[in-house]
C-alpha positions as CSV (number, residue, x, y, z in Angstrom):
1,X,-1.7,-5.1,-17.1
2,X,-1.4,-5.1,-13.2
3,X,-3.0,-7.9,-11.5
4,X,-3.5,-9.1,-7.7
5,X,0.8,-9.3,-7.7
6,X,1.3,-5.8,-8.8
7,X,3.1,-3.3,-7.5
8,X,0.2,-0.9,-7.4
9,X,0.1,0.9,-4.5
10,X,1.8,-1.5,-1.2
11,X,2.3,0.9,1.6
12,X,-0.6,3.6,2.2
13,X,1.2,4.1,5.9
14,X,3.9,5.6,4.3
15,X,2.6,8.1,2.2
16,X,0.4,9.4,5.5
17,X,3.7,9.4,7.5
18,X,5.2,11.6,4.7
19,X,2.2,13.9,4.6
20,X,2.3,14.4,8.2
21,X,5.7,15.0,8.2
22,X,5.0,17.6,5.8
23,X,2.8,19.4,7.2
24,X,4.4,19.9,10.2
25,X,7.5,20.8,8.4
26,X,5.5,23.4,7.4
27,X,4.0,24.9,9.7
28,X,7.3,24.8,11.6
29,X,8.5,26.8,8.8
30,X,5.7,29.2,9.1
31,X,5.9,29.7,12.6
32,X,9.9,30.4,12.7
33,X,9.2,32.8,10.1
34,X,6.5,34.5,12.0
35,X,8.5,34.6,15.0
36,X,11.3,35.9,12.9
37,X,9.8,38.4,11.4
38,X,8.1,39.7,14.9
39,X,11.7,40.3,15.9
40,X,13.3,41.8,13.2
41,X,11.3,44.7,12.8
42,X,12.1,46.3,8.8
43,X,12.3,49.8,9.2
């Protein structure tokens, strides 16, 4: 059983840094594909 000392959940700033960083990885991803895709047109 976790008490006061546990290690239950220390750093909640790093799991919204991570998120963030996700996200924008994302939509980086989605965007180059986009832009990709707008200039090499499939016949």
């Amino acid at each position: 059983m976790a008490g006061k000392n546990g290690h239950e959940f220390e750093a909640p700033g790093s799991f919204v840094l991570i998120m963030t960083f996700f996200a924008v990885f994302v939509l980086v991803y989605l965007l180059n594909w986009k832009y990709l895709s707008d200039l090499w047109p499939i016949n």
